[in-house]
C-alpha positions as a printed NumPy array, in Angstrom:
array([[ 166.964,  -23.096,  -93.373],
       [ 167.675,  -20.072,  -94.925],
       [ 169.868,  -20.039,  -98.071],
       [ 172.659,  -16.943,  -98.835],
       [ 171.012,  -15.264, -102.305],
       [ 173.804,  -13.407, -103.797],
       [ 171.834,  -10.146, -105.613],
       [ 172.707,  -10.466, -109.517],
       [ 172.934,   -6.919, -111.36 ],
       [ 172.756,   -6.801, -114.964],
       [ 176.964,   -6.42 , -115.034],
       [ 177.125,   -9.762, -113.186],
       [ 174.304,  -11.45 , -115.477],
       [ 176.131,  -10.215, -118.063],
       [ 179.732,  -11.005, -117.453],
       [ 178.254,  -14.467, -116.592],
       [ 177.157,  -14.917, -120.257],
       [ 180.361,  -13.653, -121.599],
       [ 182.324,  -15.799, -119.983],
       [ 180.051,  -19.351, -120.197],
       [ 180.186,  -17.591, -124.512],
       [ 183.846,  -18.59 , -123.86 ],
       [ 183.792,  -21.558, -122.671],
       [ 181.069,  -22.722, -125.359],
       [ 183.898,  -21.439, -127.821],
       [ 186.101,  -24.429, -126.234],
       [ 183.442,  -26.723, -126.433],
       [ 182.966,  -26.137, -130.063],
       [ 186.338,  -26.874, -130.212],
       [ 186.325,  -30.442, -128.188],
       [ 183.943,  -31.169, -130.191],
       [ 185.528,  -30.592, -133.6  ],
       [ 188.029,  -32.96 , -131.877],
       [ 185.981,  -35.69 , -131.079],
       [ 184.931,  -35.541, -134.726],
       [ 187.906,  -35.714, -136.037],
       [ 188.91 ,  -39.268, -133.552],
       [ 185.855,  -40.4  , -134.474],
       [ 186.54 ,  -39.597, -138.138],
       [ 190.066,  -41.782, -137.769],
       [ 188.262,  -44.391, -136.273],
       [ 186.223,  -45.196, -139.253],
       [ 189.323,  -45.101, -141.372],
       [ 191.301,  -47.354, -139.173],
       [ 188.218,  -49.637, -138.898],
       [ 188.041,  -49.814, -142.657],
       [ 191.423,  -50.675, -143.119],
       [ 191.792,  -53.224, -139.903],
       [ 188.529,  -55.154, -140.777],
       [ 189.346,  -55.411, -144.651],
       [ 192.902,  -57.141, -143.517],
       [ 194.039,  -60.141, -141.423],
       [ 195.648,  -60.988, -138.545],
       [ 197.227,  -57.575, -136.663],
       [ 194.925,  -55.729, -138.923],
       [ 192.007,  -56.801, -137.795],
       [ 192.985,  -55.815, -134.101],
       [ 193.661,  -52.103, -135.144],
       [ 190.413,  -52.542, -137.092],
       [ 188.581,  -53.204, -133.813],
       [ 190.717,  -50.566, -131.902],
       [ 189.573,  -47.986, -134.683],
       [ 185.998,  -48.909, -134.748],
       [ 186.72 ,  -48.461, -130.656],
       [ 187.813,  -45.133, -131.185],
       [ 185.082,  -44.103, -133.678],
       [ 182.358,  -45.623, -130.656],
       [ 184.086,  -43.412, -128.101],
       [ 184.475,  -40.346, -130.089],
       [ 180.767,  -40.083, -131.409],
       [ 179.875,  -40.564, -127.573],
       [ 181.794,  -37.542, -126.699],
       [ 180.988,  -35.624, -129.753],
       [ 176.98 ,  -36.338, -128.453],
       [ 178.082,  -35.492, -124.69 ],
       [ 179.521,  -32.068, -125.834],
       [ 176.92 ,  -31.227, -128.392],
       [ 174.486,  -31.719, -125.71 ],
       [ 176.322,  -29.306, -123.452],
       [ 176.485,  -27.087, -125.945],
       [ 172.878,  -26.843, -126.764],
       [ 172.202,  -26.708, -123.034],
       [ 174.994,  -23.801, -122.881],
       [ 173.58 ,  -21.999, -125.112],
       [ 170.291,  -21.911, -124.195],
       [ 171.874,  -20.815, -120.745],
       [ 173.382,  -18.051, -122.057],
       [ 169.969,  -16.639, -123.869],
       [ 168.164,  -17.213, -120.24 ],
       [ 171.126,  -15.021, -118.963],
       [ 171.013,  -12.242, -121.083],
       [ 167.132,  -12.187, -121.337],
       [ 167.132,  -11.99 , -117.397],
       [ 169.744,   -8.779, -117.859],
       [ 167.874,   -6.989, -120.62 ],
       [ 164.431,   -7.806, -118.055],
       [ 166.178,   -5.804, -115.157],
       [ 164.481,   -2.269, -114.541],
       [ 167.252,   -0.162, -114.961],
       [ 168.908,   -2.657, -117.896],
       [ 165.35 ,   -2.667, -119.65 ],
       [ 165.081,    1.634, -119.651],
       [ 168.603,    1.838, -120.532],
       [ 167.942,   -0.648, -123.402],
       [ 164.318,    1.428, -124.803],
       [ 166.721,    4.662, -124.656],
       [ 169.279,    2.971, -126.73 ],
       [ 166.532,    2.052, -129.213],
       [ 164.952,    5.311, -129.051],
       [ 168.173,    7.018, -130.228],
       [ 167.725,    5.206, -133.781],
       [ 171.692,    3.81 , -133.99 ],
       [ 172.554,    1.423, -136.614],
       [ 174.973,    0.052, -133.995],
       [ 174.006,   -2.548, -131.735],
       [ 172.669,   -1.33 , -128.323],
       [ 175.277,   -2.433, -125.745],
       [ 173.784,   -2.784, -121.692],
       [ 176.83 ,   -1.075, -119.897],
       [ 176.914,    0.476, -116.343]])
């Protein structure tokens, strides 16, 4: 069984990584939601359990909703994390390319202040 390798070239490493930067930018974003439900939660919790009668069921619906959204705020961190470390993996795989790496020492060489950018 023989499996299809599709070649990767420092552009597509690269582009990879911008674009999984991206969607890590999102993530960060989900998860500043989930804070934020989870957040509400404990302040509808608060208020529900301190009261009686329909209080006390929004007081279980908020302590519900501050269960659900530290779940997802742990889910997403975790994908972060992972995501990141995804995207070092990516770009330490472009700069470790031949023709990236002597590209990269020329760069360097040069003595800029700037940033060395890997283009084609």
């Amino acid at each position: 069984m023989t499996k299809n390798k599709k070649s990767l070239n420092a552009a597509a490493l690269l582009e990879e990584a911008r674009l999984q930067q991206g969607a890590l930018k999102q993530l960060r974003a989900w998860l500043r939601n989930a804070m934020a439900a989870s957040s509400c939660g404990v302040v509808l919790a608060w208020w529900g359990l301190t009261g009686g009668g329909t209080r006390l069921i929004l007081g279980i619906a908020g302590m519900l909703m501050m269960i659900l959204g530290i779940l997802c705020a742990a889910v997403i961190g975790l994908g972060i994390r992972n995501g990141r470390r995804n995207v070092e993996q990516l770009l330490h795989a472009a700069k470790n390319l031949p023709f990236v790496s002597q590209q990269h020492n020329k760069c360097r060489a040069k003595g800029d202040k700037k940033e060395c950018r890997i283009s084609d």
